[in-house]
N, C-alpha and C positions, 0 to 999 in steps of 0.2 A: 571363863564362861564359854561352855559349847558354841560352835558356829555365830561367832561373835565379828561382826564385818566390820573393818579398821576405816574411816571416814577422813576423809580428806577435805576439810571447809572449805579450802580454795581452789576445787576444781566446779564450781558455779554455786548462784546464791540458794539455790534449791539444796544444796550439800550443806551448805552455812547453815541454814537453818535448822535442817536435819540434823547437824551434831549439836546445837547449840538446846537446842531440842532434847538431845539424849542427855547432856552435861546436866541440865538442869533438873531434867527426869532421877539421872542416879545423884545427885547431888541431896534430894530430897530421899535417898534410898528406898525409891518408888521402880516396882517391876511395868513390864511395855503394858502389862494388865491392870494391873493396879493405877495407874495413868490412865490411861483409857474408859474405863468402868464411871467415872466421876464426868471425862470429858464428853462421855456418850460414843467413844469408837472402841473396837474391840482394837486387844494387844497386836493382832495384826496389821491393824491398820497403821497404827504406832509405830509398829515397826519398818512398815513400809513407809512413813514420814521420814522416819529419822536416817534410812539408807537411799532417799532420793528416789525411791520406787513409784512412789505416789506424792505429786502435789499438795499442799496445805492448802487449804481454802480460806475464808476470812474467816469464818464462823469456825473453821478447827484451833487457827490464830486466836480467834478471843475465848473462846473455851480455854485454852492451853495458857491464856493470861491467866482465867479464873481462880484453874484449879492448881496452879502453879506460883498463883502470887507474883505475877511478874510483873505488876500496873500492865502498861502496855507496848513492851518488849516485845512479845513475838508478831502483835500487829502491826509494830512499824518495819520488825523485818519482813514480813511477809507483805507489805506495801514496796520496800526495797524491791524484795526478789519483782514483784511482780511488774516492777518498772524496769524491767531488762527488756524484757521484750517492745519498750516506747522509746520512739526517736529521744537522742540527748535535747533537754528543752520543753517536752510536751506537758510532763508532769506541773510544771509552773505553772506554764500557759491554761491545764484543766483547773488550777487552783480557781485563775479567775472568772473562767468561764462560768464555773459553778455561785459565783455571786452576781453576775454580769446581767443587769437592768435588759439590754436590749442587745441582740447578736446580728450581727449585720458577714453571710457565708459568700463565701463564693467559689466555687471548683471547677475543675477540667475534670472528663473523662472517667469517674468514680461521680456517684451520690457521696455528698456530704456524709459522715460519720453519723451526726446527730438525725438524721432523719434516716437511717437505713436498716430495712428487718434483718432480723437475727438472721436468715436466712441467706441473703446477701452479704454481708458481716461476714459469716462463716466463711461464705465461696470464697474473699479475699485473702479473709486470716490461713483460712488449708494453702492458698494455691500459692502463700510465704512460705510455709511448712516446707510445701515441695519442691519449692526450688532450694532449700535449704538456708533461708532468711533466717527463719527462726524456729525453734522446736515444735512439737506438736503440744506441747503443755502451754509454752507460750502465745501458743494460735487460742487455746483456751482461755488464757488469760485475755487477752485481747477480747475478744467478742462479748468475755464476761464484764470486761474493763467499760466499753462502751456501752453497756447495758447500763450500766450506775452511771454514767454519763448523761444518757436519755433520761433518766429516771430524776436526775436532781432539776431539770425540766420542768418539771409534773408536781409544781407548788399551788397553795393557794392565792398565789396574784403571780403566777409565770411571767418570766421574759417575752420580750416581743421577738421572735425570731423571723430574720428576713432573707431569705437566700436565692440566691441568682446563682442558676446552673448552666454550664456552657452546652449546646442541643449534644454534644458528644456523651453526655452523662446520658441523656435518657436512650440514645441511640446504641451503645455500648452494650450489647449484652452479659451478663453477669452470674456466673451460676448455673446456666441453661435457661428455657423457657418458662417452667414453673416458676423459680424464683424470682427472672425479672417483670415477669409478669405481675408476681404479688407486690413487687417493690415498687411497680407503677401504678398500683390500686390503691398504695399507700403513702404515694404522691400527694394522690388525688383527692385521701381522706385529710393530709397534712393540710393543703390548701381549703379547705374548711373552717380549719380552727380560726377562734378569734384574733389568735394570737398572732398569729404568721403572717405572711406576704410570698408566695413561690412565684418568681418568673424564670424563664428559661433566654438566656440569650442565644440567637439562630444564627446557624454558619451563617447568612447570608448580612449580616451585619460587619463581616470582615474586618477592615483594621478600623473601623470604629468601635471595635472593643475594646474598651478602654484600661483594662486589666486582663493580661498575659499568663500571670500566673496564680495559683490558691492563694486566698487570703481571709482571716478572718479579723473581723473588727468587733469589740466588747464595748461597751458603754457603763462604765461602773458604777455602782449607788452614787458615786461622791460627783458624777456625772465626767468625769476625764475618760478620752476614749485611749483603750490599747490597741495595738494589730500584733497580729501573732501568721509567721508566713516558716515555710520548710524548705529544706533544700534535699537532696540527696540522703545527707549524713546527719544535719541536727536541726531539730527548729528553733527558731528566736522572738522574743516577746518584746516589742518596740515599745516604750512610754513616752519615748520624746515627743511633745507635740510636735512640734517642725517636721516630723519624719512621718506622724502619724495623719496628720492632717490632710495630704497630699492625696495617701493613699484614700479617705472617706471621699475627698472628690471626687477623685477618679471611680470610687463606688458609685457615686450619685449619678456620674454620667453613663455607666454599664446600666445603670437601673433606666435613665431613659431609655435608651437605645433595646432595653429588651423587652420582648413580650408583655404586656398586660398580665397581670395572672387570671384572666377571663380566656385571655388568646395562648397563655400555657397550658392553663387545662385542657380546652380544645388539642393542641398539638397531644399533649401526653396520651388521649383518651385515643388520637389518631394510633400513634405508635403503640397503645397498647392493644390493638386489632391484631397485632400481628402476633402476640402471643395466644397460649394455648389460658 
């Protein structure tokens, strides 16, 4: 076969997929055209899958199950690949987040995930990219990743979501002044909802803050709480109550010790004068 590129599965899961992808393509003695026409992309785009050129999306994944017969083979690899680019641990931990009655956040220095516009998302996912964290498809994947994150959110009887932000989140600019500006408007839309509770803990609370570092606590249908906390290299999903219990206190005492969400919005609406 003319200019026919030799594929290496084990130089990253975007390659894996790509030949596993072609294998199955000529296995069915189907051209990068003939594949594609059925799956809605042209032969080049096909081809550009199968040599790593172009990422797979979810929607080219369950197409490529469809027309391929593969139940759901190229969806769980292309759920694989796309957990390379998330700490060792995370993927668990979004399992239960996405069932999780009631979310009790708390951060340093970043906005929470679940409450940050695409816009801000992006500025953190690129400025990985460019220090060379993670690829630029994987900065994609990321921003795309929290997006279905925020979205499984957005049910007809949603979780109660409660998050307590350390003042360095909102003071931190992010993005430039457009972005953290819109991310501070959408603070303010957040603390709205029925559902929520936003308060901000203020440097001047000092070492009566009662938690040091990120931590998130779930409350599960079955009503048992988890905590899910990061280090550097991997995150960890705590079930033990003894272990988990501690940490809820020491939530409950951050939550005294912080702002109202009457006197956070006030502050946020302060800090957001100063963008454009």
């Amino acid at each position: 076969m003319v200019n026919r590129k030799d594929l290496d599965p084990d130089a990253s899961p975007q390659a894996a997929f790509g030949a596993r992808l072609r294998r199955s393509r000529e296995e069915r003695g189907l051209s990068q055209v003939e594949l594609g026409t059925p799956m809605g992309y042209s032969g080049t785009h096909i081809s550009a899958v199968e040599t790593g050129r172009k990422l797979a999306t979810l929607r080219f994944a369950r197409r490529a199950d469809a027309v391929l017969e593969t139940d759901d083979l190229f969806e769980r690899e292309w759920r694989e690949m796309r957990q390379g680019a998330l700490l060792e641990g995370f993927p668990e931990y979004v399992e239960h987040e996405g069932r999780a009655v009631e979310l009790r956040l708390f951060d340093t220095g970043i906005v929470p995930g679940l409450i940050q516009t695409p816009e801000y998302a992006r500025a953190l996912a690129d400025s990985k990219a460019r220090r060379g964290a993670i690829t630029s498809e994987q900065a994609d994947e990321l921003v795309a990743f929290l997006a279905e994150r925020q979205a499984t959110l957005v049910r007809p009887r949603p979780p109660m979501l409660l998050v307590v932000m350390d003042e360095s989140c909102i003071r931190r600019q992010v993005g430039g002044p457009g972005t953290m500006g819109a991310q501070l408007d959408h603070l303010l839309t957040f603390a709205e909802l029925p559902n929520t509770v936003l308060q901000v803990a203020p440097f001047e609370i000092g070492e009566r803050r009662a938690l040091y570092l990120p931590i998130n606590l779930l409350t599960m249908p079955e009503m048992n709480v988890v905590a899910y906390a990061e280090s550097q290299m991997r995150g960890h999903l705590e079930r033990d109550s003894a272990a988990v219990f501690p940490l809820l206190t020491a939530y409950h005492q951050l939550q005294a010790e912080s702002l109202s969400q009457s006197a956070t919005v006030d502050l946020i609406r302060k800090v957001r004068k100063g963008y454009p």
